[in-house]
CHARMM-style PDB file with segment names, atoms N, HN, CA, C and O in Angstrom:
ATOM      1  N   UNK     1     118.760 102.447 115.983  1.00  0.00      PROA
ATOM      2  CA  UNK     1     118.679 101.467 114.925  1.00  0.00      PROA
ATOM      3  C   UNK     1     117.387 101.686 114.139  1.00  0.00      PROA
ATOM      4  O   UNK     1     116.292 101.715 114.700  1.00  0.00      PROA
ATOM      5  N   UNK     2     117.525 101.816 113.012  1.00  0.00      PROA
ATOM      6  HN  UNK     2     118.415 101.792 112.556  1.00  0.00      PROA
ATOM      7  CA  UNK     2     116.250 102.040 111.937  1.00  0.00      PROA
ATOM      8  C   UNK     2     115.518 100.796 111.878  1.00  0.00      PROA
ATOM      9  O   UNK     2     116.133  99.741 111.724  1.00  0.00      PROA
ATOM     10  N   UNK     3     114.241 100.823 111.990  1.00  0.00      PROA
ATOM     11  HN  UNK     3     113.741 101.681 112.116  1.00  0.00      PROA
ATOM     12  CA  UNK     3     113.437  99.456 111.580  1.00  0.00      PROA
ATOM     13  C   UNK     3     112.633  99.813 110.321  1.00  0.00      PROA
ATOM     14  O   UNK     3     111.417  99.638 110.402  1.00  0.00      PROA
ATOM     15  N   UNK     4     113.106 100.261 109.232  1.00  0.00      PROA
ATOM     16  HN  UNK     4     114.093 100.403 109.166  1.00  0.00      PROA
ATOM     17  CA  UNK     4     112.627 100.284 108.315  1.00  0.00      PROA
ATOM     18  C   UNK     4     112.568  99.120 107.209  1.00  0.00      PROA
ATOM     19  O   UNK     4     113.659  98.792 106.743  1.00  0.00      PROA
ATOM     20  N   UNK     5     111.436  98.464 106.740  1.00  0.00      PROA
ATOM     21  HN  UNK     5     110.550  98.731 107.119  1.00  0.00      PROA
ATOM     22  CA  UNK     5     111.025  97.497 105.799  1.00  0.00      PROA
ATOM     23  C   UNK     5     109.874  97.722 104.729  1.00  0.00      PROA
ATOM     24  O   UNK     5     108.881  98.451 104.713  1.00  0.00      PROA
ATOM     25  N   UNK     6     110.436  96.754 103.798  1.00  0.00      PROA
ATOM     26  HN  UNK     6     111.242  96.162 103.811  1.00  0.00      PROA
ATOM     27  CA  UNK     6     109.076  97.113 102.416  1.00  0.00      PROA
ATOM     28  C   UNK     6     108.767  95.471 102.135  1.00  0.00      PROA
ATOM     29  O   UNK     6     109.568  94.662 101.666  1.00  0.00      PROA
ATOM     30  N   UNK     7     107.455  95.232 102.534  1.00  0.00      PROA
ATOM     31  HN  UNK     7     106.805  95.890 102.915  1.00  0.00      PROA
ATOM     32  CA  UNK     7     106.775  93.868 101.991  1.00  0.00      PROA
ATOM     33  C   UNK     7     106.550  93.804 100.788  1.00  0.00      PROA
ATOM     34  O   UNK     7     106.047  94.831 100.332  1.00  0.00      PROA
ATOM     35  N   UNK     8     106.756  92.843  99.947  1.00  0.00      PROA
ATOM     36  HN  UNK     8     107.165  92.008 100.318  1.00  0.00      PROA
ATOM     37  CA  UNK     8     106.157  92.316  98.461  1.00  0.00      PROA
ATOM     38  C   UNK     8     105.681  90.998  98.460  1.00  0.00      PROA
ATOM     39  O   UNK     8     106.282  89.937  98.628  1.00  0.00      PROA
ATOM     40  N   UNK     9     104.141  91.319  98.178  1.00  0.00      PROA
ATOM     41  HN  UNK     9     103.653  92.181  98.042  1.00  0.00      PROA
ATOM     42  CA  UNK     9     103.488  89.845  97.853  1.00  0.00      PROA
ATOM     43  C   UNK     9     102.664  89.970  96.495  1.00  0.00      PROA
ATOM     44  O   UNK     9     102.469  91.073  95.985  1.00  0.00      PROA
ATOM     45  N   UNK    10     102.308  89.082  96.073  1.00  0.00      PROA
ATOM     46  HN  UNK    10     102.467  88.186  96.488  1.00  0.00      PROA
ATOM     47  CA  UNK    10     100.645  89.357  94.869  1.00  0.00      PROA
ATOM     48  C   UNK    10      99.860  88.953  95.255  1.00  0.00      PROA
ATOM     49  O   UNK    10     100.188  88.252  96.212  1.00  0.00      PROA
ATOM     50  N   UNK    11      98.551  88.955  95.033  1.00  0.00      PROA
ATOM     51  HN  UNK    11      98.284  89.524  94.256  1.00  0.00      PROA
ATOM     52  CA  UNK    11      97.885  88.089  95.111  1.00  0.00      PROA
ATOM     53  C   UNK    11      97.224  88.173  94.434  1.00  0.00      PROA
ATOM     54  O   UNK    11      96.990  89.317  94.045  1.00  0.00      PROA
ATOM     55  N   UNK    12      96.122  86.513  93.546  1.00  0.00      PROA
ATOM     56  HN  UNK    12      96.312  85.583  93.862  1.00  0.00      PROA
ATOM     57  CA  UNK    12      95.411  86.207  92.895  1.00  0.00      PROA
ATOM     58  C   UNK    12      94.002  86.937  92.354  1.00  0.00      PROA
ATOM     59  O   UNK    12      93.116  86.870  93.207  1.00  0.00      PROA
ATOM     60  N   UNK    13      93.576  87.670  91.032  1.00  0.00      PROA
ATOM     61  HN  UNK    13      94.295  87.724  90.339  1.00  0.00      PROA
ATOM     62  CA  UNK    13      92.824  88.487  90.838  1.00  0.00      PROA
ATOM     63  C   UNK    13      91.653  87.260  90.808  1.00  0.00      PROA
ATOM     64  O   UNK    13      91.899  86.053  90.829  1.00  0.00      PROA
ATOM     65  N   UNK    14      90.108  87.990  90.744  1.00  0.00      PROA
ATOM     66  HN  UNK    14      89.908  88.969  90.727  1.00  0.00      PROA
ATOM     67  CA  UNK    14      89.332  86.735  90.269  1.00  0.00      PROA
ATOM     68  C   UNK    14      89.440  86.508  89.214  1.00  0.00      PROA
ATOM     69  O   UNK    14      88.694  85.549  89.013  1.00  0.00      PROA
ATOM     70  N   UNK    15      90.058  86.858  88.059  1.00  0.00      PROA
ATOM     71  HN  UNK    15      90.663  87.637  88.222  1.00  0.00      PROA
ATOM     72  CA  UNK    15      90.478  86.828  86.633  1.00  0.00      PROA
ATOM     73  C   UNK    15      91.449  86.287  86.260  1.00  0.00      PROA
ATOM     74  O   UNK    15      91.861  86.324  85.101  1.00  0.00      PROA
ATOM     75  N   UNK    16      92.059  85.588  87.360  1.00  0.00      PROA
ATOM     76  HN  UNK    16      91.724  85.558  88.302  1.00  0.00      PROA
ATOM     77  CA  UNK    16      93.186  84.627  87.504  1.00  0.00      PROA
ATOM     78  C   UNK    16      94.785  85.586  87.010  1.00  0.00      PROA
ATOM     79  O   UNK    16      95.849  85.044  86.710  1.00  0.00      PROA
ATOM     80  N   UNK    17      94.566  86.828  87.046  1.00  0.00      PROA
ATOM     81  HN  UNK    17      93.702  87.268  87.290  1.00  0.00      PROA
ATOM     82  CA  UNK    17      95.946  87.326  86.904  1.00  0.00      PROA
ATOM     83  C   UNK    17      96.485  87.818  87.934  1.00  0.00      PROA
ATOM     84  O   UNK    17      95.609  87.746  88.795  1.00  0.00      PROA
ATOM     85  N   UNK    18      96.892  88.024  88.134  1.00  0.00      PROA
ATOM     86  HN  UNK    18      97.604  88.083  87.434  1.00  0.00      PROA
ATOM     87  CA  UNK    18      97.343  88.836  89.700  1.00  0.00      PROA
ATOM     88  C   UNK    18      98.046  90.610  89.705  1.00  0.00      PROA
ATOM     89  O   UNK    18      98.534  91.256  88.777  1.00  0.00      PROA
ATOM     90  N   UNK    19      97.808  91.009  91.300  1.00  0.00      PROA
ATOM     91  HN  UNK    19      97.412  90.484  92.054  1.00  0.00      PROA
ATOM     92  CA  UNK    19      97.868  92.314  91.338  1.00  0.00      PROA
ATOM     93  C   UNK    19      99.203  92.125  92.376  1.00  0.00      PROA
ATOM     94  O   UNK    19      99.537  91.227  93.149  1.00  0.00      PROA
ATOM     95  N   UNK    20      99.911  93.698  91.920  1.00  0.00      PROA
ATOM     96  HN  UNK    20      99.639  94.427  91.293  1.00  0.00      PROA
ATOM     97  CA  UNK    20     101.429  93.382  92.863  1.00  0.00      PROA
ATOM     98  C   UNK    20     100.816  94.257  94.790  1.00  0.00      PROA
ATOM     99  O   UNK    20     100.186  95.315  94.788  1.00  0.00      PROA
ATOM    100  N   UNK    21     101.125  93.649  95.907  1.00  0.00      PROA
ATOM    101  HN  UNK    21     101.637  92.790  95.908  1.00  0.00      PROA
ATOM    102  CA  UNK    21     100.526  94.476  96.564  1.00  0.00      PROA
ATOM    103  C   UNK    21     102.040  94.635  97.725  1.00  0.00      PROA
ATOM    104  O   UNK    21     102.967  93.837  97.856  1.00  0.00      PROA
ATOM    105  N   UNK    22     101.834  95.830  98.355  1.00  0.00      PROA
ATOM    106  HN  UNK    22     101.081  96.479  98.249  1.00  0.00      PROA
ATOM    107  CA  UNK    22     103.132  96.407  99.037  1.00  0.00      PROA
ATOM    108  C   UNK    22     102.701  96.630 100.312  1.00  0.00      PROA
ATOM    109  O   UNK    22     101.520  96.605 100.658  1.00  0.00      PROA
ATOM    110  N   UNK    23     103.898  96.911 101.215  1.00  0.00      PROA
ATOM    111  HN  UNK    23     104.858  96.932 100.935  1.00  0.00      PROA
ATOM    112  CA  UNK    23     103.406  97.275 102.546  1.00  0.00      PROA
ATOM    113  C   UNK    23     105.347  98.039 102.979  1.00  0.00      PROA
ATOM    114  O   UNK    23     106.422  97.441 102.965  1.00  0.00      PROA
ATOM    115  N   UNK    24     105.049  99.447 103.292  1.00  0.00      PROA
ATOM    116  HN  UNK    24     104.176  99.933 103.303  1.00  0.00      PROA
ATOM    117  CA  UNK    24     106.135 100.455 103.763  1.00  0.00      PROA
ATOM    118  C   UNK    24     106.391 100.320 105.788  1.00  0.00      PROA
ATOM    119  O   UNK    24     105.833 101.042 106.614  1.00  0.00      PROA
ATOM    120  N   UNK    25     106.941  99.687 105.952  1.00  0.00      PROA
ATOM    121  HN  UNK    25     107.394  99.100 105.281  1.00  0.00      PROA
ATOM    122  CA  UNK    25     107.017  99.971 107.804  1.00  0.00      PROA
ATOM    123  C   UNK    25     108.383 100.791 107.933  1.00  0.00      PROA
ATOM    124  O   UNK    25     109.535 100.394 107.755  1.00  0.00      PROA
ATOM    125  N   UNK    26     107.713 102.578 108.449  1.00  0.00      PROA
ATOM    126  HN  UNK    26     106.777 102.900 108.594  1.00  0.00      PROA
ATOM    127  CA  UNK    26     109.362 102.904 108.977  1.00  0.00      PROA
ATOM    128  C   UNK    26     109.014 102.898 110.322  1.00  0.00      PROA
ATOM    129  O   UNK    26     107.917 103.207 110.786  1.00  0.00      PROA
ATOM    130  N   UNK    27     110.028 102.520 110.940  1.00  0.00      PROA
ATOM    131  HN  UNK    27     110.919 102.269 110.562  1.00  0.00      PROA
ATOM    132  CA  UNK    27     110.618 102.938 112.686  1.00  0.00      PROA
ATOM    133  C   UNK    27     109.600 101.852 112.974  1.00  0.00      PROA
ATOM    134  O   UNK    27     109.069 102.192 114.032  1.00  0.00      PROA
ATOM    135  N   UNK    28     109.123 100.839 112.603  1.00  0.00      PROA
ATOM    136  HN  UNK    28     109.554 100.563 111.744  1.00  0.00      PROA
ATOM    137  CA  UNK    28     108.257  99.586 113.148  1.00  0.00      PROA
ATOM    138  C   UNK    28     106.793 100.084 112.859  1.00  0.00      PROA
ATOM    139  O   UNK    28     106.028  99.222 113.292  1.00  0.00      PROA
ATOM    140  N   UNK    29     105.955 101.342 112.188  1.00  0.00      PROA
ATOM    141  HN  UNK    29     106.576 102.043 111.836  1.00  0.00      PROA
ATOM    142  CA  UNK    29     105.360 101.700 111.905  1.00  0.00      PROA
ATOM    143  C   UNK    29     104.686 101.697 109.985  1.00  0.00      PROA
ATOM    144  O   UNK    29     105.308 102.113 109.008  1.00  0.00      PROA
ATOM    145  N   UNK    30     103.669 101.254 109.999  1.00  0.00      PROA
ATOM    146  HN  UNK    30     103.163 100.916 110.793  1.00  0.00      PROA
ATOM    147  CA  UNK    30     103.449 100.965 108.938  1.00  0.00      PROA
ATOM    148  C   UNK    30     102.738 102.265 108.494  1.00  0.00      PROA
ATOM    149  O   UNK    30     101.856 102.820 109.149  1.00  0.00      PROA
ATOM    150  N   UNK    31     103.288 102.738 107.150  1.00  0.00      PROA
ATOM    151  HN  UNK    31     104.004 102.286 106.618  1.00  0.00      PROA
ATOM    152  CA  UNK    31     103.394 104.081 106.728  1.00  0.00      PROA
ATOM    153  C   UNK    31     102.794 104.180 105.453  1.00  0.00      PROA
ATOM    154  O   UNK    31     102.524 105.340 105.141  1.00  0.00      PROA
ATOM    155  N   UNK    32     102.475 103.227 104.538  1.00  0.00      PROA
ATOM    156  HN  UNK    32     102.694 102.285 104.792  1.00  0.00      PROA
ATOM    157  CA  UNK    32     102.375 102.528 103.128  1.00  0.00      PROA
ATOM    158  C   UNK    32     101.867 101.218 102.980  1.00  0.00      PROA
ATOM    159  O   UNK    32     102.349 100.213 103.502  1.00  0.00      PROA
ATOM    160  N   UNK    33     100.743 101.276 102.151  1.00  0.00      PROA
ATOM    161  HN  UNK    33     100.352 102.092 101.727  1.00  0.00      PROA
ATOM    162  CA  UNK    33     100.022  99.724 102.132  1.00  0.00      PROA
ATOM    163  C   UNK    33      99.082 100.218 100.842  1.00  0.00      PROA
ATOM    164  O   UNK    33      98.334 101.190 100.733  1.00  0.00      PROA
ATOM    165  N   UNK    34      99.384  99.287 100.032  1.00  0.00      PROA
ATOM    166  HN  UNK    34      99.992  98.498 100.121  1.00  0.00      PROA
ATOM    167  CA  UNK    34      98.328  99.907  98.246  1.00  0.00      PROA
ATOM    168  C   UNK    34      98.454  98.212  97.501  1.00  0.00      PROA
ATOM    169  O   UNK    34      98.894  97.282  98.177  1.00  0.00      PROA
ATOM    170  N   UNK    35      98.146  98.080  96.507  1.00  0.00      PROA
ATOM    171  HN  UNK    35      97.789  98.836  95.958  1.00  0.00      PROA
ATOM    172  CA  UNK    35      98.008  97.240  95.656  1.00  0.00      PROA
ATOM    173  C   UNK    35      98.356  98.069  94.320  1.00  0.00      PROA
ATOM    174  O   UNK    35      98.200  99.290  94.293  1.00  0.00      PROA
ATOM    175  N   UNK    36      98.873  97.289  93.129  1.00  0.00      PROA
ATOM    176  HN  UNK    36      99.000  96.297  93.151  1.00  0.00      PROA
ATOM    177  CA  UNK    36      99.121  98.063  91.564  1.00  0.00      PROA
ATOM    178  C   UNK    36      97.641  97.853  91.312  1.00  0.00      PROA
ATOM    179  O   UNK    36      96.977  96.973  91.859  1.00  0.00      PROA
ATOM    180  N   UNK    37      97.189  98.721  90.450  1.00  0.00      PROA
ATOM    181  HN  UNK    37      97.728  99.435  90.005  1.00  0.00      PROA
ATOM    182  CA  UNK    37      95.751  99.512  90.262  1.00  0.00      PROA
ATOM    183  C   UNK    37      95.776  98.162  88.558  1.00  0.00      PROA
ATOM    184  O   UNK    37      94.856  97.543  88.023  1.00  0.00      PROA
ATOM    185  N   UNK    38      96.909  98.215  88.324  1.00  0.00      PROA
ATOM    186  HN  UNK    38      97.656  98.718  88.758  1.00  0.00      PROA
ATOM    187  CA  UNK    38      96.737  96.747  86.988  1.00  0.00      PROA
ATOM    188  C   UNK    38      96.959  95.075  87.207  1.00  0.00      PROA
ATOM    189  O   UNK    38      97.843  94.549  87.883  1.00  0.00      PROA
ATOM    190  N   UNK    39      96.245  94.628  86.689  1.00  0.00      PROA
ATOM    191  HN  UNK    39      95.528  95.056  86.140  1.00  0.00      PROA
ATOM    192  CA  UNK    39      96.731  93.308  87.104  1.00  0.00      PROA
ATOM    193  C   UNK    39      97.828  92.602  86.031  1.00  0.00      PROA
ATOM    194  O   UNK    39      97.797  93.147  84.928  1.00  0.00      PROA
ATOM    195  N   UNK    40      98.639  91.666  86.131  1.00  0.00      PROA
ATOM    196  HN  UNK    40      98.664  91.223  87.027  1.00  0.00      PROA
ATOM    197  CA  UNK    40      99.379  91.493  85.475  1.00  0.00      PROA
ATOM    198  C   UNK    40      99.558  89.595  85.002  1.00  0.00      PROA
ATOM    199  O   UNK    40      98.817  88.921  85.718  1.00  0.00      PROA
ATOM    200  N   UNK    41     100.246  88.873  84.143  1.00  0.00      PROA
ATOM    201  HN  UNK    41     100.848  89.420  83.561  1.00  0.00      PROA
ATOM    202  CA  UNK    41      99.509  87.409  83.959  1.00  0.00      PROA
ATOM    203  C   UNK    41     100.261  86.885  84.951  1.00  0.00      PROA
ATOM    204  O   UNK    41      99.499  86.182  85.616  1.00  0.00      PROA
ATOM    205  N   UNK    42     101.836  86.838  85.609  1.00  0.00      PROA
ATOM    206  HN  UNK    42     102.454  87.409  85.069  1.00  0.00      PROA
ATOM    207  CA  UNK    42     102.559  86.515  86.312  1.00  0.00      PROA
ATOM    208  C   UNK    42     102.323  87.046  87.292  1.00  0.00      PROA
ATOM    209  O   UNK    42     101.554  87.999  87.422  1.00  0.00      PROA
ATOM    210  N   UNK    43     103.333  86.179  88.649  1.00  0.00      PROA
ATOM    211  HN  UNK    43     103.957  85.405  88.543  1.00  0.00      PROA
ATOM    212  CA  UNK    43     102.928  86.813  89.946  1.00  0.00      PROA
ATOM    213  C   UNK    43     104.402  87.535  90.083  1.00  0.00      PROA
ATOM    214  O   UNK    43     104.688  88.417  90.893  1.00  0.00      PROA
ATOM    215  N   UNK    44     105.340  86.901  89.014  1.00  0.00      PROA
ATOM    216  HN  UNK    44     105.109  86.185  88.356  1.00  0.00      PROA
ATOM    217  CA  UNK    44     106.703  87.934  89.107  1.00  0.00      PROA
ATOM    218  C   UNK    44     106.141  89.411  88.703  1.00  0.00      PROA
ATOM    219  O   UNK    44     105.886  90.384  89.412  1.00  0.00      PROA
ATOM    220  N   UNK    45     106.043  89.207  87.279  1.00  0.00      PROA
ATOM    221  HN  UNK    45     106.251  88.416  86.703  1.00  0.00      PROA
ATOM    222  CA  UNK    45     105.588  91.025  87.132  1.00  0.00      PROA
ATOM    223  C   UNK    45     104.780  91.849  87.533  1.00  0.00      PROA
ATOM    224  O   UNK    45     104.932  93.069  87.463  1.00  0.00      PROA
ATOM    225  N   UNK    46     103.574  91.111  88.121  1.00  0.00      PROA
ATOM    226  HN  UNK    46     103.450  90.121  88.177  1.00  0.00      PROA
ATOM    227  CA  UNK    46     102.819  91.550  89.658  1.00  0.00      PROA
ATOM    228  C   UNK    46     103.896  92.185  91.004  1.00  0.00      PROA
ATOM    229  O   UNK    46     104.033  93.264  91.580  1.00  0.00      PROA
ATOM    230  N   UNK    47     104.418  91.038  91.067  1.00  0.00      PROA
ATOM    231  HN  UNK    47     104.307  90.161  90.600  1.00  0.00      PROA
ATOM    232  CA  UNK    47     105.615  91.988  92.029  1.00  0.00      PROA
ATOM    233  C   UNK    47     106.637  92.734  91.771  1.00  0.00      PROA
ATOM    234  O   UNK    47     107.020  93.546  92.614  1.00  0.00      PROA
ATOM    235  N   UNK    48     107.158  92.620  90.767  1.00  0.00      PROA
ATOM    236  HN  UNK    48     106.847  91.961  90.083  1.00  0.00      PROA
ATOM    237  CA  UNK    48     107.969  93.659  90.289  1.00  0.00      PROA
ATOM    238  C   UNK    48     107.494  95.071  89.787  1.00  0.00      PROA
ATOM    239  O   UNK    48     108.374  95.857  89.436  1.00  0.00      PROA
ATOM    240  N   UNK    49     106.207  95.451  89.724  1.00  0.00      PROA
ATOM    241  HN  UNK    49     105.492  94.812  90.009  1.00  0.00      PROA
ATOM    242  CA  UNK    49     105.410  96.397  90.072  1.00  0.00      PROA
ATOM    243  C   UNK    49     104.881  97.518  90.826  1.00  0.00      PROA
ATOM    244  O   UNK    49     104.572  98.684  90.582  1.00  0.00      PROA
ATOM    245  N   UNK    50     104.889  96.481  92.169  1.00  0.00      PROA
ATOM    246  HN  UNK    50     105.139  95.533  92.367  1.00  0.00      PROA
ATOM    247  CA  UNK    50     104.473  96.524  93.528  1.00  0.00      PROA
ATOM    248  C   UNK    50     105.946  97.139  93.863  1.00  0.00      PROA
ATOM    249  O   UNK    50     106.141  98.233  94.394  1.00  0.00      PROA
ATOM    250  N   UNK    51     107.009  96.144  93.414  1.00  0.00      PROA
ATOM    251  HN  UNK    51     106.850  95.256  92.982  1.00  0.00      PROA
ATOM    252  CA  UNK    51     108.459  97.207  94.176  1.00  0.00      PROA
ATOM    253  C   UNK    51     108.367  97.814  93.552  1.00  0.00      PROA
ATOM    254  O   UNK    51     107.983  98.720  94.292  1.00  0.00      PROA
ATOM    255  N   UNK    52     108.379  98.284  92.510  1.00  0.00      PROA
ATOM    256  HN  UNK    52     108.690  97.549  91.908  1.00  0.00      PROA
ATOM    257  CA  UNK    52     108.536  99.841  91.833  1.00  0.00      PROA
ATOM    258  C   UNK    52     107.546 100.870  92.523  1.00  0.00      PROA
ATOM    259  O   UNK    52     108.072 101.860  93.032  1.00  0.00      PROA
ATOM    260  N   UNK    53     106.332 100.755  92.583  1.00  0.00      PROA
ATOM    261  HN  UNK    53     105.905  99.951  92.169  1.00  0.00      PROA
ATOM    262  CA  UNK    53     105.620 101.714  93.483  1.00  0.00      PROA
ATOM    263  C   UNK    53     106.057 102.251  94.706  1.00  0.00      PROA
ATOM    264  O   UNK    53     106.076 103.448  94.995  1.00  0.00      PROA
ATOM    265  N   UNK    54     106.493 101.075  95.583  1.00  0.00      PROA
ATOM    266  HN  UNK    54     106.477 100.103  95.348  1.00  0.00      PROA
ATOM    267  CA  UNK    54     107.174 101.145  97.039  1.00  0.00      PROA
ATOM    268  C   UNK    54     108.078 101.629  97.005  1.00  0.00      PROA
ATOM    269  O   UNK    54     108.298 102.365  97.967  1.00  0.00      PROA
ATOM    270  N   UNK    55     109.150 101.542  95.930  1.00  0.00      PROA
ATOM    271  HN  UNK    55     108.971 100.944  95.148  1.00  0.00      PROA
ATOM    272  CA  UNK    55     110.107 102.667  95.743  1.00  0.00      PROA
ATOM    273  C   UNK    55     110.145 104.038  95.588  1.00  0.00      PROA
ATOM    274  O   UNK    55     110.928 104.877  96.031  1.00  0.00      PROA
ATOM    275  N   UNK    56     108.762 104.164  94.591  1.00  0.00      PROA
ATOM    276  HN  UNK    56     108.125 103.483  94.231  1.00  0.00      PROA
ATOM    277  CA  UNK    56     108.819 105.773  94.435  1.00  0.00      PROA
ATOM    278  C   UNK    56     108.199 106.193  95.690  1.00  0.00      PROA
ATOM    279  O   UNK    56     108.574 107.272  96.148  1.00  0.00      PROA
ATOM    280  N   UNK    57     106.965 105.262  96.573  1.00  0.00      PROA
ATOM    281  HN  UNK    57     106.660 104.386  96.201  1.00  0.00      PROA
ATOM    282  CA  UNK    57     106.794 105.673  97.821  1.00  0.00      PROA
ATOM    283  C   UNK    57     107.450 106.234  99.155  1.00  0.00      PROA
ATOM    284  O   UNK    57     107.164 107.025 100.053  1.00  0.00      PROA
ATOM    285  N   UNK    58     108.682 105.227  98.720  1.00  0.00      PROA
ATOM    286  HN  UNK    58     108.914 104.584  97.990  1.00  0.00      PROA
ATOM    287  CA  UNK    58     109.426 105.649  99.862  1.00  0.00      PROA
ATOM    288  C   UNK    58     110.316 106.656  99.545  1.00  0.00      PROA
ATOM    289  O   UNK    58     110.593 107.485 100.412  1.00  0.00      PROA
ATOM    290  N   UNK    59     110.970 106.742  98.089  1.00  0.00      PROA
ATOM    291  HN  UNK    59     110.745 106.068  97.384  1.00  0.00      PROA
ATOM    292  CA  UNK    59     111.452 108.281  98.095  1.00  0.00      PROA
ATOM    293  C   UNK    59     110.363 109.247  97.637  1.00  0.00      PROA
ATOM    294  O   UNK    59     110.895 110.153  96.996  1.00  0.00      PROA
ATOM    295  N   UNK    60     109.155 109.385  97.714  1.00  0.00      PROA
ATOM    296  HN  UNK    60     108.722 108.649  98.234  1.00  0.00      PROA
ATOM    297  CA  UNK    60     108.134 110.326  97.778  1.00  0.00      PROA
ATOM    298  C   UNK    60     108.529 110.776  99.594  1.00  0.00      PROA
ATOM    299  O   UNK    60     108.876 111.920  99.885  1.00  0.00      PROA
ATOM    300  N   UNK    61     108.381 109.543 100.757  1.00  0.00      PROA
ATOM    301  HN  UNK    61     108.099 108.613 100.521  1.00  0.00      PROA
ATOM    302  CA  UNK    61     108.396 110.118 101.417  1.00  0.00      PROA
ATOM    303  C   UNK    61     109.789 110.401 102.375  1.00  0.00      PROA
ATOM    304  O   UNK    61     109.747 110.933 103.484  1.00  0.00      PROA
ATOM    305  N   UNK    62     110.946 109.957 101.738  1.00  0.00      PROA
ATOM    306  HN  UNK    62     110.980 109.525 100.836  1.00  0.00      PROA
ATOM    307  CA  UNK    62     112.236 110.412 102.260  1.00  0.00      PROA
ATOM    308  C   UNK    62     112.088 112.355 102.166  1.00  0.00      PROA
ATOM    309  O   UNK    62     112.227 113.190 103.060  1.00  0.00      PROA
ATOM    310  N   UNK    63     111.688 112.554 100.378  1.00  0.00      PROA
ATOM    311  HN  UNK    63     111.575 111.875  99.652  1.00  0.00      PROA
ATOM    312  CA  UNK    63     111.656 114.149 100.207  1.00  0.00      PROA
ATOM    313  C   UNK    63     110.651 114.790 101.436  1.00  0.00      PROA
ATOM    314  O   UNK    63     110.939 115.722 102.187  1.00  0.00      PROA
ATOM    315  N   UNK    64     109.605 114.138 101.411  1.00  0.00      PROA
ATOM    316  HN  UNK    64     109.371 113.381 100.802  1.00  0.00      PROA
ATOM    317  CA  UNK    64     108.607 114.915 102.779  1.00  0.00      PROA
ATOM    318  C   UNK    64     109.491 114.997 103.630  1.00  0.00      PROA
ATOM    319  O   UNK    64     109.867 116.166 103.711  1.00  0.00      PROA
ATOM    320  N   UNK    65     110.273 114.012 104.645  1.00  0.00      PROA
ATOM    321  HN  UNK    65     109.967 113.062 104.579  1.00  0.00      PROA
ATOM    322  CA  UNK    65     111.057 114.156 105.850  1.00  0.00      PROA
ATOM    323  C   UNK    65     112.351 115.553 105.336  1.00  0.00      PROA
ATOM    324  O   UNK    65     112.847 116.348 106.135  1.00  0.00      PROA
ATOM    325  N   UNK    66     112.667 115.498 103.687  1.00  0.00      PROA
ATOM    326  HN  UNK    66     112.264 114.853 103.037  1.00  0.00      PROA
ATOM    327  CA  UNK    66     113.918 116.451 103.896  1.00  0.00      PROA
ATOM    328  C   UNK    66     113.268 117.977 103.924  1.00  0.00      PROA
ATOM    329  O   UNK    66     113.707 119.022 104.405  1.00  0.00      PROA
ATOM    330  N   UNK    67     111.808 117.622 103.075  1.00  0.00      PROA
ATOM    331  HN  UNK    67     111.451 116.774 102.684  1.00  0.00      PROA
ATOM    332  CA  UNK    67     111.206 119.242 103.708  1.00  0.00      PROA
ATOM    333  C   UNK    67     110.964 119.800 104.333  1.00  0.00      PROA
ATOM    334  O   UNK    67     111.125 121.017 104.420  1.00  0.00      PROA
ATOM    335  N   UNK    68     110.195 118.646 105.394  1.00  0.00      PROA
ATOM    336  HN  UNK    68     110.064 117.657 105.324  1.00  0.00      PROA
ATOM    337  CA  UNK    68     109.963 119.237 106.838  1.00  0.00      PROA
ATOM    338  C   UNK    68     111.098 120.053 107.937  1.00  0.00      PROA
ATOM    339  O   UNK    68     112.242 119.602 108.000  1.00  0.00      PROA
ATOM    340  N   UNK    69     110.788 121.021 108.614  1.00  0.00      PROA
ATOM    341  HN  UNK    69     109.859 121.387 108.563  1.00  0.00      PROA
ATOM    342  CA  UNK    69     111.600 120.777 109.704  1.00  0.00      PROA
ATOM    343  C   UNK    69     111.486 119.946 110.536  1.00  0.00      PROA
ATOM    344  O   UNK    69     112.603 119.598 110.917  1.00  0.00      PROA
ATOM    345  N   UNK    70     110.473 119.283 111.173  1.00  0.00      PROA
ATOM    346  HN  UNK    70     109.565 119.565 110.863  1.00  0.00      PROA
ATOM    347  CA  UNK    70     110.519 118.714 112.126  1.00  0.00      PROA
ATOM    348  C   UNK    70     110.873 117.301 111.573  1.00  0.00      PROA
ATOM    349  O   UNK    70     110.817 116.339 112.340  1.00  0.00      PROA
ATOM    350  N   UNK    71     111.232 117.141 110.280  1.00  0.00      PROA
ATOM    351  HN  UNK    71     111.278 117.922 109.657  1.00  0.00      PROA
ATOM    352  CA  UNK    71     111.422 115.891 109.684  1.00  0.00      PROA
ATOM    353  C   UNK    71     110.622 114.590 109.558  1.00  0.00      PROA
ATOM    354  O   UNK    71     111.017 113.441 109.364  1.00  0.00      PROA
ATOM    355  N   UNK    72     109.583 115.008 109.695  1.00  0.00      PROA
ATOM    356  HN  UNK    72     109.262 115.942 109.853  1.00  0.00      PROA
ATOM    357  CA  UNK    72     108.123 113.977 109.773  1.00  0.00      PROA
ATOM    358  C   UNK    72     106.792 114.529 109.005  1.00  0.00      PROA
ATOM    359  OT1 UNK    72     105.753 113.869 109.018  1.00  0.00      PROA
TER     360      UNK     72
END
């Protein structure tokens, strides 16, 4: 059984806008953890950000596993 998950939260800049921040766990292992480098005025488009990163993260690292042989 795969325990793979992707966290999305924001949180509050001191500039009162907020940054989208992510967290990647495969196999119960946390693999991915960043914040968006922009802040944004909402905490929606803060997070809708944050998933877009985590997405290309995780197929950044699906391609690593299909290059490898040992698949890791």
């Amino acid at each position: 059984m795969s325990r793979n998950s992707v966290s999305i939260w924001s949180e509050e800049a001191p500039d009162g806008r907020f940054v989208g921040c992510y967290r990647i766990l495969h196999q119960g292992i946390q693999i991915a953890q960043d914040r968006t480098t922009r802040a944004y005025a909402t905490r929606n488009e803060a997070e809708e950000a944050a998933r877009s990163v985590a997405s290309l993260a995780m197929d950044n690292r699906s391609n690593a596993d299909f290059a490898s042989p040992q698949g890791f």
